[in-house]
C-alpha positions in Angstrom: 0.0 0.0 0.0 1.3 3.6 -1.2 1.9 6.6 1.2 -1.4 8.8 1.2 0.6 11.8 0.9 4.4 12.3 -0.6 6.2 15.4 -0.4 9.2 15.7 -3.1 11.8 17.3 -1.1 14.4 19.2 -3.6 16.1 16.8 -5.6 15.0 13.5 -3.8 12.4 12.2 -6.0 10.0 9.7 -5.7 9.5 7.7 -9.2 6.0 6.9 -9.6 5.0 7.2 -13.6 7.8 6.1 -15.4 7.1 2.7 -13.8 4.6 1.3 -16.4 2.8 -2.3 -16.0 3.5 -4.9 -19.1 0.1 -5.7 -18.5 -2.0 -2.5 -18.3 -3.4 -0.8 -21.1 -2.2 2.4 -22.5 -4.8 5.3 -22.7 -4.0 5.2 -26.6 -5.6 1.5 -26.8 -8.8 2.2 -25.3 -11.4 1.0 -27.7 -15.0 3.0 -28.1 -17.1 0.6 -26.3 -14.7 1.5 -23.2 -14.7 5.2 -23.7 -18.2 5.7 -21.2 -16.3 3.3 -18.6 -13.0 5.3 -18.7 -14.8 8.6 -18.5 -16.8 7.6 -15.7 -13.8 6.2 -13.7 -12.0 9.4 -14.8 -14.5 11.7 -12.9 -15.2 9.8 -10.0 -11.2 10.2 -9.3 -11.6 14.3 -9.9 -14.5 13.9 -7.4 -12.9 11.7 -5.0 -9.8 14.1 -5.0 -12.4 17.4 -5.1 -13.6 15.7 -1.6 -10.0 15.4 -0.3 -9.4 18.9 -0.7 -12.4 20.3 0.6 -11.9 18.7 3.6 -14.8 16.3 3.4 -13.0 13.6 5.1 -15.5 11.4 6.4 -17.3 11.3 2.8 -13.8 10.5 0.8 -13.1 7.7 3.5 -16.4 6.5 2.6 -15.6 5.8 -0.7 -12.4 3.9 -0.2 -11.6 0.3 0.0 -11.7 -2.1 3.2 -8.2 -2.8 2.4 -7.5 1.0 2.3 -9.7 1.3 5.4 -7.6 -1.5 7.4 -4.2 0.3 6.8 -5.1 4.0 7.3 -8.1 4.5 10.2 -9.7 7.4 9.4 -9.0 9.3 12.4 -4.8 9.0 11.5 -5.8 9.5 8.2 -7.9 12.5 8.3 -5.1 14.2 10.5 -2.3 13.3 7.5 -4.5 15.2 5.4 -4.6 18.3 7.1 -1.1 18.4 7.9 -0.6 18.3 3.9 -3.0 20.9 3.4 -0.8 23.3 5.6 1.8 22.8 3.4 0.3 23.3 0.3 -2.2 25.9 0.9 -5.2 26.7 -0.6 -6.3 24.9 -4.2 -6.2 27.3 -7.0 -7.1 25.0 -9.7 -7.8 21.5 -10.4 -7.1 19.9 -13.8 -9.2 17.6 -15.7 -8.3 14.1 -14.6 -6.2 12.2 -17.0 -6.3 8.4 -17.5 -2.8 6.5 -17.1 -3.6 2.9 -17.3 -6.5 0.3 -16.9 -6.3 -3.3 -16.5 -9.8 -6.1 -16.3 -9.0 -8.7 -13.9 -5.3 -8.6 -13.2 -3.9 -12.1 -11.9 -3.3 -11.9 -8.3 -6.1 -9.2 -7.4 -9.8 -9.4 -6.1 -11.9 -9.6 -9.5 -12.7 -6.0 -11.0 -11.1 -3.4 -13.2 -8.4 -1.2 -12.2 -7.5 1.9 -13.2 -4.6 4.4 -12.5 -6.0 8.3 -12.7 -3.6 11.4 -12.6 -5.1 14.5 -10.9 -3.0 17.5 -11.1 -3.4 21.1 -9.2 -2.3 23.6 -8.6 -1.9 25.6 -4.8 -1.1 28.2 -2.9 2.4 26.7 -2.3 3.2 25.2 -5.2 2.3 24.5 -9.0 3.4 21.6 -8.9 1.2 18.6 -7.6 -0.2 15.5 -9.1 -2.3 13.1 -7.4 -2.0 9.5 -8.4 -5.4 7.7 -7.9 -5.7 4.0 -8.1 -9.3 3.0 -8.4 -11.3 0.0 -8.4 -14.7 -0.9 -10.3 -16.1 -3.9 -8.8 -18.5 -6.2 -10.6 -21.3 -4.6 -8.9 -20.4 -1.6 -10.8 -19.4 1.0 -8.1 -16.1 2.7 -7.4 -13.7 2.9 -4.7 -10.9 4.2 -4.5 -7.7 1.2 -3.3 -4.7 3.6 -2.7 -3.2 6.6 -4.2 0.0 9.6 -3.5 0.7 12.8 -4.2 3.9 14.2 -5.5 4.0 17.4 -4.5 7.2 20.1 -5.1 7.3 23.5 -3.5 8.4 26.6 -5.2 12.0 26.4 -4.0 12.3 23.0 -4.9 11.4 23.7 -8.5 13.8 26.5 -8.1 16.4 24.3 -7.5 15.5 22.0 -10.7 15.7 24.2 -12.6 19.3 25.6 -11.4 20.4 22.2 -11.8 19.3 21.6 -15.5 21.4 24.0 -16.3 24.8 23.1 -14.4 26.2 21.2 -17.2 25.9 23.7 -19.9 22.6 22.0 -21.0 22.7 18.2 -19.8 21.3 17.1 -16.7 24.6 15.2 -15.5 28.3 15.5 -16.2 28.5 12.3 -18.2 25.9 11.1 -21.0 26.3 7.7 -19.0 24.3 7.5 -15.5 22.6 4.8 -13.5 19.1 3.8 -13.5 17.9 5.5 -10.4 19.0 8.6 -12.1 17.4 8.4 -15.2 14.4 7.6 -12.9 14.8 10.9 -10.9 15.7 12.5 -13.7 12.3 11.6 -15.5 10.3 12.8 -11.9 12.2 15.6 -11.9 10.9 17.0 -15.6 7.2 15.7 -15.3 7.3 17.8 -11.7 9.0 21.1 -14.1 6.5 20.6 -17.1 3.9 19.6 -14.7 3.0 16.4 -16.1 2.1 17.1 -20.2 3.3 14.6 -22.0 2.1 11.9 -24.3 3.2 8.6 -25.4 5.0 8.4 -28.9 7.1 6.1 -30.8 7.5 4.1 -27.6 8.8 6.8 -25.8 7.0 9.3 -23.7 7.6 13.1 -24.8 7.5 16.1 -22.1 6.9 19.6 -23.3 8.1 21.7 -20.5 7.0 25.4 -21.9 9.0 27.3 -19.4 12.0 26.3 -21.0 10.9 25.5 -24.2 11.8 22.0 -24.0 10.9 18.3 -25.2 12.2 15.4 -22.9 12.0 12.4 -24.9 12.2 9.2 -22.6 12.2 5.9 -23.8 10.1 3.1 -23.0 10.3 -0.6 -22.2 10.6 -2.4 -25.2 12.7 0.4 -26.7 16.1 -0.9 -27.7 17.9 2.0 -25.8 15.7 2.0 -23.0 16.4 3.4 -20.4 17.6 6.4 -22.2 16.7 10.2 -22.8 17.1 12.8 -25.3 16.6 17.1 -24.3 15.8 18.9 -26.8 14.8 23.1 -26.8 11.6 23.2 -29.4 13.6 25.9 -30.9 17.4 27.8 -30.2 19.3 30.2 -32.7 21.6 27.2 -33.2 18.5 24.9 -34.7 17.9 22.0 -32.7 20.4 21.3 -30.0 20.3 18.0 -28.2 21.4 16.5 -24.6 21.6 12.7 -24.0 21.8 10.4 -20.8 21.2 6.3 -21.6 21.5 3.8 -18.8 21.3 1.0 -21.4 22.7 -0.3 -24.0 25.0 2.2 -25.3 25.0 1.4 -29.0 21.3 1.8 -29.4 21.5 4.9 -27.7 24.1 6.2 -29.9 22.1 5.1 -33.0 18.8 6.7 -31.7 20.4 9.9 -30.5 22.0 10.4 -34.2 18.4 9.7 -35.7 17.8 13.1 -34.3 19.5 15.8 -36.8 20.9 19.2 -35.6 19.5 21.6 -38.4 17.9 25.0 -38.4 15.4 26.6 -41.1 18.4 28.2 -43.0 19.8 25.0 -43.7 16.5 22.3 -44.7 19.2 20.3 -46.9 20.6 18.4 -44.1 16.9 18.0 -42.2 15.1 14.8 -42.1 11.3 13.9 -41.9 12.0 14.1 -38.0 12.9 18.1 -37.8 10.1 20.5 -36.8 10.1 24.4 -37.9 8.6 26.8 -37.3 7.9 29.7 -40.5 6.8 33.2 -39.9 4.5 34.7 -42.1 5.3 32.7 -45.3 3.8 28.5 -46.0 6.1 25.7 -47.1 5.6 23.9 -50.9 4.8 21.1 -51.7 3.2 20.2 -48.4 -0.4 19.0 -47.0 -2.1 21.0 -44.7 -3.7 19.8 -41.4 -7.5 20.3 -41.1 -6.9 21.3 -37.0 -5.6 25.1 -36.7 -4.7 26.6 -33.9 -5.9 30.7 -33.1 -3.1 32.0 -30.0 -4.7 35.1 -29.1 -3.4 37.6 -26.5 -5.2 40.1 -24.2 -3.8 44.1 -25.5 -3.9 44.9 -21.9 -1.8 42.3 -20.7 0.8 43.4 -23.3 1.1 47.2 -22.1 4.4 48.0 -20.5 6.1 44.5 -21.5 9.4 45.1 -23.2 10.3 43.2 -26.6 12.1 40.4 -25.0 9.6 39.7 -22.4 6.7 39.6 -25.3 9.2 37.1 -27.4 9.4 34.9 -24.3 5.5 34.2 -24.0 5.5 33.7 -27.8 8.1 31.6 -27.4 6.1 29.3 -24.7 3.1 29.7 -26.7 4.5 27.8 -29.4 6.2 24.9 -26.8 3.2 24.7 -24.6 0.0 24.9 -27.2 1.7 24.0 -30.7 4.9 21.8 -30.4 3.0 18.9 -29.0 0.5 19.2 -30.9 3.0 19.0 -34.2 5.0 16.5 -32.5 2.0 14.0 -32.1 0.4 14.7 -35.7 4.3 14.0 -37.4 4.0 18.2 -38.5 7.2 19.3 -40.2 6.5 23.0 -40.3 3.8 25.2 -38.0 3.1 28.7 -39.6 2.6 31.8 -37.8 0.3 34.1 -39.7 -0.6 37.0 -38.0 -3.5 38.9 -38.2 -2.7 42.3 -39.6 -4.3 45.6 -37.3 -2.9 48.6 -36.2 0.5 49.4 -33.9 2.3 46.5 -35.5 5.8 45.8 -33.6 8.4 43.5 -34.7 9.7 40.2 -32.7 12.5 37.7 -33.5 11.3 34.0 -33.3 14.4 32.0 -33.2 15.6 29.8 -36.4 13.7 32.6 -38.5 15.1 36.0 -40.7 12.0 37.3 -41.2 10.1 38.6 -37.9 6.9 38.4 -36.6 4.8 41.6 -36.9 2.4 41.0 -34.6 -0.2 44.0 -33.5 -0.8 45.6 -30.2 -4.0 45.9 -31.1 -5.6 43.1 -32.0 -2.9 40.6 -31.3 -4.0 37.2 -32.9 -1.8 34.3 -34.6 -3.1 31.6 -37.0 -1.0 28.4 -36.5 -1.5 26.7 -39.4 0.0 23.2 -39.7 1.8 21.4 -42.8 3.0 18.0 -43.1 6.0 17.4 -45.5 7.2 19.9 -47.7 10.3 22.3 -48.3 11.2 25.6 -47.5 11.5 27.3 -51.4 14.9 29.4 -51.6 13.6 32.3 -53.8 10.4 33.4 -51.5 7.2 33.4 -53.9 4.8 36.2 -52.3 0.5 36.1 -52.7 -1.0 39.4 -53.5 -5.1 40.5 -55.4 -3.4 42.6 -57.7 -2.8 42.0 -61.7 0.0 40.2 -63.8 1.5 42.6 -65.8 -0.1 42.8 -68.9 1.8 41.3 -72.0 3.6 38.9 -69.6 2.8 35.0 -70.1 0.7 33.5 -67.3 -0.9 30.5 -66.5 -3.4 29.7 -63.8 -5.7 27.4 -61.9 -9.2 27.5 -60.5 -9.9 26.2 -57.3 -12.6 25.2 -55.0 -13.7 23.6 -51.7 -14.7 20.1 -53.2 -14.2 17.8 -49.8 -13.9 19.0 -46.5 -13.1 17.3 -43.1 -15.7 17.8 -40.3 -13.3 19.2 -38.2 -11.8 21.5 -40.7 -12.1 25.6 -40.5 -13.6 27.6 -43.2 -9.9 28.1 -44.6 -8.6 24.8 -44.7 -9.1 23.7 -48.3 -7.0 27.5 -49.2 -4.4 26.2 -47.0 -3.9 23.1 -48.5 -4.0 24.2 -52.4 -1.8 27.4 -51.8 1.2 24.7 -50.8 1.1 23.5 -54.2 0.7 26.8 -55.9 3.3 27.8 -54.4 5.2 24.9 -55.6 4.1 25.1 -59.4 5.2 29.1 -59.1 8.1 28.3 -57.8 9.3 25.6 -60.4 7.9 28.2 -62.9 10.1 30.5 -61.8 7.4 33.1 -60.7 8.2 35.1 -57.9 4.4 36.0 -57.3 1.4 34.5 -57.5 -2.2 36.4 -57.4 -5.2 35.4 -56.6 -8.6 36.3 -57.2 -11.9 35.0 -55.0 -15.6 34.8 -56.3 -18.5 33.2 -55.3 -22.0 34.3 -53.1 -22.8 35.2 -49.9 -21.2 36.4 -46.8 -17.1 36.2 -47.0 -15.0 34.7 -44.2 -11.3 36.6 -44.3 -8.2 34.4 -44.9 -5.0 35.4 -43.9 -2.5 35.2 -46.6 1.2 34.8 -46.1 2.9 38.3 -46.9 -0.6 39.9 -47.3 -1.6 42.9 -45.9 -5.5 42.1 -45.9 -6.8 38.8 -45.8 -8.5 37.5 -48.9 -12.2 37.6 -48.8 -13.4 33.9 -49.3 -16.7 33.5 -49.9 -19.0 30.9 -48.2 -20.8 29.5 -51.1 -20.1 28.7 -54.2 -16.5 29.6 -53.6 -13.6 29.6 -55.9 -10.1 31.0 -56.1 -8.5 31.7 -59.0 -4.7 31.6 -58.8 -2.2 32.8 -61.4 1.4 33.1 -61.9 3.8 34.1 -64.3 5.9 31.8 -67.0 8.5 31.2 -69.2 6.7 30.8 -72.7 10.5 29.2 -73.3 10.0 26.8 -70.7 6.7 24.3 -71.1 7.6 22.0 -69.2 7.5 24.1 -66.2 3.8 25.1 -66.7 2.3 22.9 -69.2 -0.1 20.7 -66.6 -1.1 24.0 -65.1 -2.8 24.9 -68.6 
């Protein structure tokens, strides 16, 4: 039976999730038929814990098991508890529970299904604090809860974390080589300083950590370098910079952490389908588009009085906290930042990128629009609703919104044809492209890489005609685009 309460004091960590059971199943094998089950198991652990920290003791003792019962009386119990909540003050918010892993009748165990629920919060104390809930639906179909512990990390403990991260110019520990119990605090230590998101991939589990702008990838059992772990910043002037530690097999680490290339957006020729960039105001070709896009919108009044840098740095975790998983999970090779344009536009440098990110104090919104595949063309080919210049050979395309995902915004199917317009410009040798909307009814407005104003796109019968210039010289450059 597990501790009802565990504080993390700094640097002694207690390893709880990277511990998986070969038997359980992950949340990403749940099939539909279990979806009600899980959900119902998922809220009685938020309001099991919502109990806890109300101080309802008597009700949340209720609800536990005899076994639970036998080896904490409620009395001792009850008195744990509020010497806990004295140390973490007052809740200030409770996060949606998250499922970890479920299991039907495990050999060895009273007949039932068992589930392992994460509960984080946040308190007066401290930001950091997860409760793990183990739960049990008997066959008679109620739940009770059979043991669970809290990892909890004050502010000066994650103060000290974070001073340590940095110690070794980057890497967690002098030597890429350490023990197991390491890499075990070491995996603790992140999920307490990203505060638990993560999400399995690849049979490793990634960590976004957005104050740092950092992915933790740790491996799994079953992987061939497990135990091992790769740090990597989402983004750094350098491109992607990497940090290793492997308690394992050595050669499979060495092979895994090369997998992962060092490249930025100025040099795409040495990237591989594993890379992740970010573009500024500008698409790649040749590339589909993701129906899901992703609106980052900022409050004007929380921007008054904040210099450049300190504007950049909640961009920056912006992109790590709400987008880089996201793209990391979907296999996304480039996220686009189109900003909406407005008044009192001010300029700010996202690393890996030339161009900046004009961003308005006014109205200060950013489309993130996704793109799997692709390339990064080396002439820049701009959009504009002006004319070609007449006399000048052209060729150009109609388009409209044949099929369309359910999930899909108004401006998806633009999205997805202007990477390959782009592409056919570009291979013409255009260096602009114009377009041209029509159709009836109200208009929805499309931002447009390098526009000014966003292209009016009708919502019915829509169509976009798009046309570039040519080299009459040149057919095979343009002749399917006829």
């Amino acid at each position: 039976m597990r501790h009802a309460a565990t504080i993390v004091p700094a640097l002694a960590l207690a390893l709880s999730a990277f511990v998986f059971s070969p038997c359980a199943r992950a949340a990403g094998e749940i099939s539909d038929s279990d979806k009600a089950l899980i959900a119902k198991a998922t809220e009685f652990a938020s309001h099991w814990f919502s109990l806890v920290t109300a101080g309802d003791y008597d009700a949340a003792y209720a609800e536990t098991t005899s076994d639970f019962q036998k080896n904490y009386p409620l009395e001792k119990w009850a008195d744990s508890e509020r010497e806990f909540a004295i140390k973490t003050g007052k809740l200030l918010e409770q996060t949606p529970a998250v499922l970890g892993t479920w299991e039907r009748n495990p050999a060895g165990a009273p007949p039932g299904t068992y589930f392992l629920i994460y509960v984080p919060a946040k308190f007066e104390n401290s930001d950091r604090c997860r409760m793990e809930i183990r739960i049990r639906l008997e066959n008679g179909g109620s739940f009770h809860l059979l043991d669970y512990q809290r990892i909890f990390a004050d502010k000066k403990t994650v103060q000290a974390m974070r001073e340590f991260q940095e110690k070794y110019a980057g890497a967690r520990f002098p030597t890429e080589k350490i023990t197991k119990e390491e890499m075990e605090n070491y995996y603790t230590e992140i999920s307490i300083l990203a505060n638990w998101r993560g999400y399995p991939k690849d049979n490793t589990y990634v960590i976004t950590d957005a104050e740092s702008d950092t992915s933790y990838l740790f491996t799994a059992p079953g992987h061939p370098a497990h135990p091992a772990v790769i740090k990597i910043p989402v983004m750094g002037d350098k491109g992607m910079v990497k940090f290793g530690h492997f308690a394992g097999n050595e050669a499979a680490y060495r092979e895994w952490f090369d997998s992962f290339k060092t490249v930025n957006t100025q040099d795409m020729a040495k990237a591989d389908d594993k890379a992740l960039f970010v573009l500024v105001d500008s698409i790649p070709s040749d590339a589909v588009a993701l129906s899901q896009q992703v609106q980052l919108m900022f409050p004007p009044e929380q921007l008054k009085g904040l210099s450049t840098s300190e504007i950049e740095q909640g961009l920056m975790s912006q992109i790590s906290s709400k987008l880089a998983p996201f793209a990391t999970q979907n296999n996304v090779r480039f996220i686009c930042l189109l900003p909406v344009q407005g008044e009192d536009m001010r300029a700010f440098a996202i690393p890996g990128n030339e161009t900046k990110l004009m961003l308005s104090m006014k109205t200060p919104v950013i489309l993130a629009v996704f793109y799997q595949g692709g390339r990064v063309e080396k002439s820049p080919v701009s959009f504009s609703v002006g004319k070609p210049a007449p006399k000048r050979s052209t060729v150009g395309i109609s388009i409209k919104p044949v099929t369309m995902p359910l999930v899909s915004s108004p401006s998806y199917w633009v999205y997805f044809n202007l990477a390959r317009i782009q592409n056919a410009a570009a291979k013409a040798g255009s260096p602009e492209v114009f377009l041209e909307a029509s159709g009836t009814g109200k208009t929805v407005p499309v931002i447009i890489p390098g526009m000014k104003e966003p292209l009016q796109v009708f919502e019915r019968d829509s169509e976009i005609k798009a046309t570039w210039y040519v080299d009459p010289n040149k057919p095979d450059t343009w002749r399917q685009w006829r």
